[in-house]
Every structure is written in C-alpha cells, then in structure tokens.
C-alpha positions as a printed Julia matrix, in Angstrom:
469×3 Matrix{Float64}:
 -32.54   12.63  -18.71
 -29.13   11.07  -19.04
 -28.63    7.37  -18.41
 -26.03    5.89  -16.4
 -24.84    2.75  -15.39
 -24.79    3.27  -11.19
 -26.22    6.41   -9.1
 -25.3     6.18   -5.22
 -27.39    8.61   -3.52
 -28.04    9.92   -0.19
 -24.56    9.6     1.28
 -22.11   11.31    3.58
 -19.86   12.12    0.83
 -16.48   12.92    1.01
 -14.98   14.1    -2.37
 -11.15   14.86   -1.31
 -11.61   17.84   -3.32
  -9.79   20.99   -2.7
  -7.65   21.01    0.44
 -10.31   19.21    3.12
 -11.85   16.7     2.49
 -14.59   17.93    0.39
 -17.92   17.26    2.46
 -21.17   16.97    0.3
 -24.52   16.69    2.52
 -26.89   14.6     0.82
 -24.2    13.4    -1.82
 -24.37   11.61   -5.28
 -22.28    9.93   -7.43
 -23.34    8.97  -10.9
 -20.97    6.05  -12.91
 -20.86    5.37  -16.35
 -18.66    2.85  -17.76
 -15.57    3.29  -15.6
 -15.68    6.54  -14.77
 -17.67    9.19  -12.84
 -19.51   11.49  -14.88
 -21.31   13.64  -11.76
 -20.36   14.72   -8.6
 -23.33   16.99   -6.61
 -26.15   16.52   -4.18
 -29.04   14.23   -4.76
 -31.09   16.67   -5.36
 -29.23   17.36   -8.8
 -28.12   14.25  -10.02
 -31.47   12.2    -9.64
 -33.32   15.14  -11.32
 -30.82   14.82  -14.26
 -29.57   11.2   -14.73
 -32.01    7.35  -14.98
 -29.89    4.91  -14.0
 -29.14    1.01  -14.54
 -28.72    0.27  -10.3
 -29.54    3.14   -7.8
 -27.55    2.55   -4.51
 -29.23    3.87   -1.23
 -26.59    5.18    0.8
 -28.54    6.26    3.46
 -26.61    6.17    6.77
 -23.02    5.8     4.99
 -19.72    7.43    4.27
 -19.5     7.65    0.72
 -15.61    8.18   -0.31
 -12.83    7.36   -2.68
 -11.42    3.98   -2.63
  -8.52    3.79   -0.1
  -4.91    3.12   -1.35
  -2.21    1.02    0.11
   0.89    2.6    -1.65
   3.28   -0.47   -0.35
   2.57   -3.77    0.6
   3.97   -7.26   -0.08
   0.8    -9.1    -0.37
   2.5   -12.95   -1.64
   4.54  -12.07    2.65
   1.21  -11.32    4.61
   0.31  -15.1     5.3
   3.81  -15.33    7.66
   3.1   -12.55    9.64
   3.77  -12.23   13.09
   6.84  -15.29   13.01
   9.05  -12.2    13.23
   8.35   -9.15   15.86
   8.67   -8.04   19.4
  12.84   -9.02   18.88
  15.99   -7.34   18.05
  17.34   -7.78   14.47
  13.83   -9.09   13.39
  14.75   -9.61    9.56
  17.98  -11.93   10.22
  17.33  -13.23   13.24
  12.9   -14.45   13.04
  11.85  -13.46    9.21
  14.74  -14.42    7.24
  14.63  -18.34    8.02
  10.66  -18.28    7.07
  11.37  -16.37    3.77
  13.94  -18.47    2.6
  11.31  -20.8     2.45
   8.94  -19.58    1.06
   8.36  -21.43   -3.22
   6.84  -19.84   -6.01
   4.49  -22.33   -6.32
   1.97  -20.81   -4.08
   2.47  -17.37   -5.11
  -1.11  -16.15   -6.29
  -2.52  -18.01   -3.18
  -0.49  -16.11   -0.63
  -1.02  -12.99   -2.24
  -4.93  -13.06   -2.91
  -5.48  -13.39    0.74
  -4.17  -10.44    1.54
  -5.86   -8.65   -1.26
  -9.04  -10.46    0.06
  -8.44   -8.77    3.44
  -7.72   -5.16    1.68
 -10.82   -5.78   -0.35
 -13.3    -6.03    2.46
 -12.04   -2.72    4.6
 -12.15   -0.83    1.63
  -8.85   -0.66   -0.27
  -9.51   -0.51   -4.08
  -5.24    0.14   -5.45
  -2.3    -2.16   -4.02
   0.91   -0.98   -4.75
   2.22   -4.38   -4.5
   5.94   -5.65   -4.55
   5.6    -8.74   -6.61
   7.47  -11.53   -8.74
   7.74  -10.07  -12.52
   5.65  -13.51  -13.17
   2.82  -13.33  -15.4
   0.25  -15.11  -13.27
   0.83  -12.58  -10.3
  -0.72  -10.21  -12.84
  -2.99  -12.62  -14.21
  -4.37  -12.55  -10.4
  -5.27   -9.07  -10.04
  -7.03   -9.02  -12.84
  -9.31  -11.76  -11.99
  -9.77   -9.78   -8.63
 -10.76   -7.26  -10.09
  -8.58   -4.14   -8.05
  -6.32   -1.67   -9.0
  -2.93   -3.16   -9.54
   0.14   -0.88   -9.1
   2.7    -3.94   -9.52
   6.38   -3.36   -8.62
   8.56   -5.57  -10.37
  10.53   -6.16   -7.79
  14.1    -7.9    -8.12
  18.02   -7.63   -6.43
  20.96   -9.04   -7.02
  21.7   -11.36   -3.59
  23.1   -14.65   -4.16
  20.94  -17.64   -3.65
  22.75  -19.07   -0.58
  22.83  -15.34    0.92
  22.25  -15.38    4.77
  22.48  -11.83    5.66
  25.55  -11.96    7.85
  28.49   -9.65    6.93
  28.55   -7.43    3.72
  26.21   -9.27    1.08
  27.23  -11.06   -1.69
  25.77   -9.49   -4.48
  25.47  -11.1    -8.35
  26.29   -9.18  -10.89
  25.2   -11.06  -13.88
  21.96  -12.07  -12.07
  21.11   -8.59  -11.21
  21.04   -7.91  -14.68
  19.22  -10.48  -15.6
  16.71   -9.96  -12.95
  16.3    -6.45  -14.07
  15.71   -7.49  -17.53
  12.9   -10.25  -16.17
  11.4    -7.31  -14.46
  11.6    -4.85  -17.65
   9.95   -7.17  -20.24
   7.17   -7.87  -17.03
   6.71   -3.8   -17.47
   6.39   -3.75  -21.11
   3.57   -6.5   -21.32
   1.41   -5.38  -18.85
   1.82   -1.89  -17.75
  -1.39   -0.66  -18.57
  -3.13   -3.37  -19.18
  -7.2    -3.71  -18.22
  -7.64    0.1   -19.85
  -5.28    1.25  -17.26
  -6.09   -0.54  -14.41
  -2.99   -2.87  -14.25
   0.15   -0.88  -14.26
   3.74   -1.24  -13.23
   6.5     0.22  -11.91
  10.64   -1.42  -11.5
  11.56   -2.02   -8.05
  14.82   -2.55   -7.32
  14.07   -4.15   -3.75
  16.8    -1.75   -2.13
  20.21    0.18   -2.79
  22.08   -2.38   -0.47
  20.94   -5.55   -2.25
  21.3    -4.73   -5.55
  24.51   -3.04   -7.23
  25.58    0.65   -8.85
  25.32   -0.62  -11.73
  21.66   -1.99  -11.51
  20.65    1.18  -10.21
  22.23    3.3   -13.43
  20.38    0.57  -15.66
  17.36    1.12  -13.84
  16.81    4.52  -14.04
  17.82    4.5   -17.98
  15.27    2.03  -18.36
  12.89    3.6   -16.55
  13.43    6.92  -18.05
  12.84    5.21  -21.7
   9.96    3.68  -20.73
   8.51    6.64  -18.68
   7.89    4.23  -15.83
   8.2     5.36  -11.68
  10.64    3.52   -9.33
   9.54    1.98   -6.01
  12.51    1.5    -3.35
  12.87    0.88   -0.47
  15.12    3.66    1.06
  16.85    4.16    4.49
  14.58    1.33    5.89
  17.54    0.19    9.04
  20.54    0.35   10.41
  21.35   -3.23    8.63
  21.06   -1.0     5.41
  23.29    2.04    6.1
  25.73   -0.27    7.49
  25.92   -2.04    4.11
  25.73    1.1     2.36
  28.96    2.47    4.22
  30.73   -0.62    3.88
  30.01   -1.22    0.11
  30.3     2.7    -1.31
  31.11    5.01    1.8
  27.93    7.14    1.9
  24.73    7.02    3.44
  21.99    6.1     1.06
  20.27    9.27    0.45
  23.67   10.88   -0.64
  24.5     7.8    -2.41
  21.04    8.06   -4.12
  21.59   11.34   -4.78
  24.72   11.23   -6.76
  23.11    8.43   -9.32
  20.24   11.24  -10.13
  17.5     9.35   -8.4
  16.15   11.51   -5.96
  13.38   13.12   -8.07
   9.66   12.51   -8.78
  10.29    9.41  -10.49
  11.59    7.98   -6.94
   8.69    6.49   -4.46
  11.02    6.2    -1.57
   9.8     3.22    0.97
  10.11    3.77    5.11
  12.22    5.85    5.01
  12.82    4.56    8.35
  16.54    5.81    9.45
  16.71    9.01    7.11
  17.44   12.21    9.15
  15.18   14.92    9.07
  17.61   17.16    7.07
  17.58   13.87    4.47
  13.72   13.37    4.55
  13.67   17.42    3.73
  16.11   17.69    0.92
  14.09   13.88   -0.31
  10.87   16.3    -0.38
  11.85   19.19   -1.82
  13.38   17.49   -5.34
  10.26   15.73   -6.06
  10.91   12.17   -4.15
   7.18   10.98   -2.34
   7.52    8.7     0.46
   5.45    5.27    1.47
   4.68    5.42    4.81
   4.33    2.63    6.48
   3.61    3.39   10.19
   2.28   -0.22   11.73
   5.17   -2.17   10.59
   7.98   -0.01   11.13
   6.72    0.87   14.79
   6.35   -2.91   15.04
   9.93   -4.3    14.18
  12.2    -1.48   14.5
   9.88    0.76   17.05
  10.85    3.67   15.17
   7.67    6.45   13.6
   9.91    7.56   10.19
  10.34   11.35    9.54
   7.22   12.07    7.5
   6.01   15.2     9.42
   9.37   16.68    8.52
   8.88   15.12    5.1
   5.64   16.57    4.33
   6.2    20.7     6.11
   8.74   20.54    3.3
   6.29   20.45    0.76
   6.61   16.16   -0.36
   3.88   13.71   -0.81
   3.23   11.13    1.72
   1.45    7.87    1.11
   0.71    4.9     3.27
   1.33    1.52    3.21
   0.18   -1.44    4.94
   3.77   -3.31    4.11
   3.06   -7.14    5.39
   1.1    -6.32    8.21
  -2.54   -5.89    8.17
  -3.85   -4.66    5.15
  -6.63   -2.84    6.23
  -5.64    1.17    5.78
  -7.88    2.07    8.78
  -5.55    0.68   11.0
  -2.5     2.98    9.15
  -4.06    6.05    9.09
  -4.78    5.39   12.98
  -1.36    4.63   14.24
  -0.27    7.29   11.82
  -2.03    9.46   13.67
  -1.17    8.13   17.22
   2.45    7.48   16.41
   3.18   11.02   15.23
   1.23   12.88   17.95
   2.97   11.09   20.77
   6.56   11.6    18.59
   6.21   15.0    18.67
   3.99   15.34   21.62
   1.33   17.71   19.98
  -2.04   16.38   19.59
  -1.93   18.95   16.35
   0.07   16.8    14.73
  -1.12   14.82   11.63
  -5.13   15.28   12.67
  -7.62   13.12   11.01
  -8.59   14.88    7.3
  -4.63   14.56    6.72
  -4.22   11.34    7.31
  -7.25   10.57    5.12
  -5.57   12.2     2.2
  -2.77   10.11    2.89
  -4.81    7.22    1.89
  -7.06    8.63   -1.04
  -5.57   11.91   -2.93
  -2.44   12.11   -1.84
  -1.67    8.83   -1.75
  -2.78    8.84   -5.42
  -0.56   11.88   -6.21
   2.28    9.62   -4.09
   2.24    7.18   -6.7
   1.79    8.99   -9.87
  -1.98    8.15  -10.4
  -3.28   11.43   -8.99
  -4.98   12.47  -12.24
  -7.2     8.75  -12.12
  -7.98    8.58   -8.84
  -8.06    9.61   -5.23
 -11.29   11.59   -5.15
 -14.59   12.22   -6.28
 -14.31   14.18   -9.56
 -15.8    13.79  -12.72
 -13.47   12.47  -15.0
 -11.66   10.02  -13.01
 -11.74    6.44  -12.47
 -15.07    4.87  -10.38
 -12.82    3.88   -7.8
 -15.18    4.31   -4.5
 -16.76    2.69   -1.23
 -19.48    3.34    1.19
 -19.02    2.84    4.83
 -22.0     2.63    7.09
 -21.85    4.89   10.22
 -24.67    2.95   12.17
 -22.79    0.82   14.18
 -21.58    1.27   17.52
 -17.86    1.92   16.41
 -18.64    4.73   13.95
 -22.24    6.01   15.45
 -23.88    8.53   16.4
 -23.01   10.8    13.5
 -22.86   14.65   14.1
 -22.99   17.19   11.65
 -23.05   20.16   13.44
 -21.27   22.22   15.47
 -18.73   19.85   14.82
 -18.81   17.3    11.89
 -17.26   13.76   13.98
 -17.38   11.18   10.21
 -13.84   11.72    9.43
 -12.5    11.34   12.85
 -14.46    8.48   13.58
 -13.24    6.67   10.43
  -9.73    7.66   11.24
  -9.34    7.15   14.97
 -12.94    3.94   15.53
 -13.01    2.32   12.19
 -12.3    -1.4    12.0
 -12.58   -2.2     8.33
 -15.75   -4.42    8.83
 -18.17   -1.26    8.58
 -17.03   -1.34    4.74
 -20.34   -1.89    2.64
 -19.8    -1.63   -1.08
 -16.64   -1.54   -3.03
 -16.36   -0.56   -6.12
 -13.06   -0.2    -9.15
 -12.95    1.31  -12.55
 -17.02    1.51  -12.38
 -17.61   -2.3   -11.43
 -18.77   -3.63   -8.09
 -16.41   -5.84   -6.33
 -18.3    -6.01   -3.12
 -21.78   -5.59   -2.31
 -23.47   -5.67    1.73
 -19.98   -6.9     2.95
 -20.01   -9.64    0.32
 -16.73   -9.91   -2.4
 -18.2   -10.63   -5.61
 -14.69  -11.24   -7.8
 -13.17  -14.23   -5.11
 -14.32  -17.09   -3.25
 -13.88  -15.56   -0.08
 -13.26  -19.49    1.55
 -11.17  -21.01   -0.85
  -9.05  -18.07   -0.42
  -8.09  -18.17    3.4
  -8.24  -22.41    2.93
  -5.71  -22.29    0.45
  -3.62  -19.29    2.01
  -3.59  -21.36    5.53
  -2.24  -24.56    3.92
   0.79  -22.94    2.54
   1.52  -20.53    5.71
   1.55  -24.38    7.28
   4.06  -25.6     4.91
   6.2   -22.88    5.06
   6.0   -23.78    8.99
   6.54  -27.09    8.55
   9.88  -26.7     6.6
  11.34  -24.05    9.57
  10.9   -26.86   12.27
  12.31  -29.08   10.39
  15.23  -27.1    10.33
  17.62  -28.43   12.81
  19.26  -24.86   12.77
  16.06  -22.82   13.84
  15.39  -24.25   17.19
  17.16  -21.62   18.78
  15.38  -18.41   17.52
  14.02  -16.23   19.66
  10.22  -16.78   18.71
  10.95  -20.74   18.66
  12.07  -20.57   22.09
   9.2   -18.31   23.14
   6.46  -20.74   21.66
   8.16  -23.81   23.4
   8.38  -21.77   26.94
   4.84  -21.1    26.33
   5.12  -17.53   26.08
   3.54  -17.41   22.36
C-alpha cells in the first residue's frame, strides 16, 4: 500500500469534474505533499493508500477550495461608511480612503483574509500595494495569493470632481514599482504566490500606461486585472478624455483578449459584454457590491451564453463566497425573471473551476483531480441551515450550499496540501489579534474623517447624527 500524507474519507464529494459538479457517494481524497494523488470512493482509496492523518468526513461536503477572483482585502475594514446613497465613491467612500496610511496595511488586509479563511475561500485575487510585506503576509497565512499589483496615475491631491488629473511621470513610475513587485514574487511558495499588473482602471491611469502595460505583461507572460466599465463616473471620463466608451477604447489598444480579467463590468452593454466574451476576455463578477452601491446586476448571463468565463468576487464587501454565489443567483433570476436562470451547480463553478479557469489557474486548481494543487474544504451538512441531506430522487447539497449556507458550517480548510483550519479553528493566524488590530485602525481612519471640518455634511454623517444609522 501507498503512503500518503492526508486521506479524507467518507464525504459528500463534489469533484467539479466534467460539466456538473462531479458527485462522488462515499468520496475520498488522498494528499501527498501538495497535491492530490487520488480521487475515488472510499472503498478504493483506503484499500490502496496508509496514510499520515485520516480525516472522517462523515456528514460533510467535501469540495474544492472556493475562489474570490476580486477583492480588496487592505478596504474591507471601512465597509459600510459608503452605501444606500447616490454617487457612493465621491460623495461617502472617497473621504475615508483618502485616509487611509500604509502603515496598517497587512493589518487591514489579514482580517479580511481571516474572514475568507473561515467560510472556506482558499485563493484571493487581491488588489494590493506592490509592497513586499503585503506578500510577505500571505505567505505567513498560508492561502493562495493571486496579488494584483495594482497602481494609476491620479495626482495626490485628486478629489474626483471634473475630468481627473492624471500624472504622467508617476504612472510610469508606479507601473515600474508594480513590475519589479511581479518579477520577485510571482511564483513564489512553489507556485502558490503569484501576480498579475493591475492597472486600477482605464480612466485613472493614461494611454500610455496601458500600451506599457500590456508590453510588459506580454514579456513577462503575466495576466492583467482591470477594472472595466464599473460606472457611469467612468464612461463619462472615458468620453471626455479619448471619445469612446471603454470597451472600444480597450479594444483598439489590443487588450480585449485572454490576457484581460475584466472587473464589474458594471455599465457594459450586452452587445459589449458579448463581443468581451467571445475574444477571450473573463469577467469578475462581483454581484453583492455592485447591487449594493450602484443597484445594478452586470451583464454576465449575456457574458457567459456567449461562451466567456465568469468568476466571482467578493470586492470589499463580505468575503465569504457563499453569500456571492447566493445573490448571484437571486440577482440574475429576478433580472431576467426566470427562475432558470444561473441555478445552483453554475454558480458553484463560478467559485471553484471556472473561477479558476477565470483567472488563469485552471490547470492547478478548481476541482478534485489528481494532479492539481490540495486546495480543498469540508463543510458539514448537520446543522439546521444545510440539513437534512437528500440524495435521492433529488440530490438538495449543492442547492443548500448555494441558496442556506452561511460560511460558519466550514470545517476544515486546507491549501497546497497543508491544513489551515481544522473543527472551525485557523491554524496559520491568531484569530484575536487579527480583528483587535483590524478594529483599531478602522477607528483611526474614523477618527481622522470627523475631524474633518469638511465631512460633516455627507450623507452617512448626517444620517448617524439624525439617528438613522
């Protein structure tokens, strides 16, 4: 018999394989090293493999680790200063970024990996500083990194108010800061830190970053992450500055191909979201936070009958990737109104295989295969939110997870073959120290707004004096 390092047995497993979502009675897993080197029933695997630690998945959902292909993890500790308004980014979100410091920037952000963690997400495609100790964090933590090196080219003193000034010289430089962040640690931790250059979006930076980009990009064989058509603040700018729409502006600079992962996609036509699709473009979804500040569901049914990948993406909202593949759901179906629409196994591809294919690490992970990465949780279906489990005539797991799950029913976690959470417990963070730390700068950033003179009149500010927040 064969030794391996981990065998989970017993499960509800769900292997993404093929075009479903590849149900196993009785499932197995076996890991060696970082990678899983059998997929099949119990049955098989414990009559051919010893192993190191058996896991008893009895009662669980056994499935591949969930993906958030765009968030903004160092943003997530000022959430909600800046919904339920008109013109949320200039007129509620703006004043609080401005100040937010780099000081605190691996504090902010590891809270909302923390929360990702615990409901099961194992890869954050995360728009970060090109700073070595944001990288430095994710390894310590232990998840899949897809960094974005994110930069633009606004001023310092830029308010948002009338057409942008944009710096040339320090969009260069920025881009630069961002490439040499690429070449040191894309692919670093045998693959499980990469990145990708993120130009933040086509209205804040200028033509000319954007040709630079994609010749760097194309020399270095590295993706670009974008947000694209994410407002009407954007296309504005974008018809100001250059006379086209973005996707036609995009378009004539060669971008639109599978080297593009197109964010929101929030105010591109269907014809636009089509013609995105069909050269090769995937699109990050981000359902929750676009219905929440704009109120709009973007055009990814359109996006995806034309053949393109579709990811999702918490964005700064919570990162839990139950509660995207649920409004997902809910959003599309009551767009369209078809309860057809976007049914539960698709939305669960979203956020394992095709997700993975979204971002250009379909062949590592994503599903249950041997081969690829260990990337995998367990979920256990015995709680009231989740239970009773059916198998037959109809199979209820995936639409349970989809439409009841929390996040909380997450059990184990595990990346690249190592454990990261055991019985609801992260092993890689201190789980207190984490939300401490991450509440004490949310307060300072706070405490510098009020003392704004010029932010007592915002809409939220006015609200939480009239005793409506």
């Amino acid at each position: 018999m064969e030794h391996v390092d981990t065998l989970i047995t017993h499960a509800h497993m769900f292997t993404m394989r093929g075009d479903g979502v590849g149900y196993v009675k009785d499932g197995a897993v076996a890991v060696k090293g970082q990678r899983i080197v059998a997929v099949d029933t119990t049955g098989e695997l414990t009559h051919r493999f010893t192993a190191e630690e058996t896991v008893d998945a009895t009662g669980h959902a056994l499935l591949p680790g969930l993906i958030d292909a765009h968030v903004h993890t160092a943003l997530a500790v000022i959430r909600g200063v800046a919904q339920d308004v008109r013109g949320w980014l200039e007129k509620a979100y703006w004043p609080f970024y401005k100040q937010i410091t780099d000081k605190d920037v691996v504090v902010r952000s590891m809270a909302c990996v923390l929360e990702g963690l615990k409901a099961g997400t194992t890869t954050f495609v995360d728009f970060v500083d090109p700073a070595a100790e944001c990288a430095e964090a994710y390894v310590a933590s232990g998840v899949r990194g897809r960094l974005v090196a994110q930069f633009n080219a606004l001023t310092a003193d830029e308010q948002l108010t009338g057409l942008y000034a944009l710096d040339q010289a320090a969009g260069h430089a920025r881009l630069a800061e961002a490439a040499a962040f690429a070449n040191t640690w894309n692919g670093s931790e045998e693959g499980r830190i990469t990145v990708v250059l993120g130009p933040v979006a086509p209205d804040l930076v200028l033509r000319e970053h954007l040709v630079e980009t994609k010749r760097v990009a194309d020399r270095h064989g590295l993706m670009i992450n974008m947000h694209v058509a994410q407002g009407d603040r954007e296309t504005a700018q974008m018809l100001q500055r250059y006379g086209q729409r973005t996707v036609a502006y995009l378009d004539e600079l060669g971008y639109l191909d599978d080297q593009l992962m197109a964010v929101h996609l929030t105010v591109a036509t269907e014809q636009e979201a089509e013609y995105m699709a069909r050269n090769g473009v995937s699109m990050m979804l981000c359902s929750s936070a676009i219905g929440l500040v704009d109120g709009v569901v973007p055009p990814s049914i359109a996006f995806r009958r034309a053949g393109g990948l579709v990811a999702l993406g918490s964005d700064n909202g919570a990162c839990t990737m139950f509660n995207e593949m649920r409004l997902t759901a809910y959003f599309n179906k009551i767009l369209k109104a078809d309860p057809t629409v976007m049914p539960a196994w698709e939305v669960m591809r979203m956020a394992t295989i095709d997700g993975a294919r979204a971002i250009g690490l379909g062949d590592q992970i994503g599903s249950l295969e041997v081969g690829k990465q260990a990337d995998l949780i367990t979920v256990d279906l015995s709680g009231a939110s989740l239970g009773p489990v059916l198998g037959e005539p109809v199979r209820n797991i995936i639409p349970n997870l989809v439409y009841s799950a929390r996040g909380t029913e997450v059990r184990m976690v595990m990346v690249a073959g190592r454990v990261l959470m055991r019985d609801g417990e992260v092993l890689t963070m201190d789980e207190r120290s984490v939300l401490d730390d991450a509440r004490d700068a949310a307060q300072a950033i706070a405490d510098r707004v009020a003392a704004n003179p010029a932010h007592r009149d915002l809409v939220l500010v006015s609200a939480t004096k009239d005793g409506r927040l």
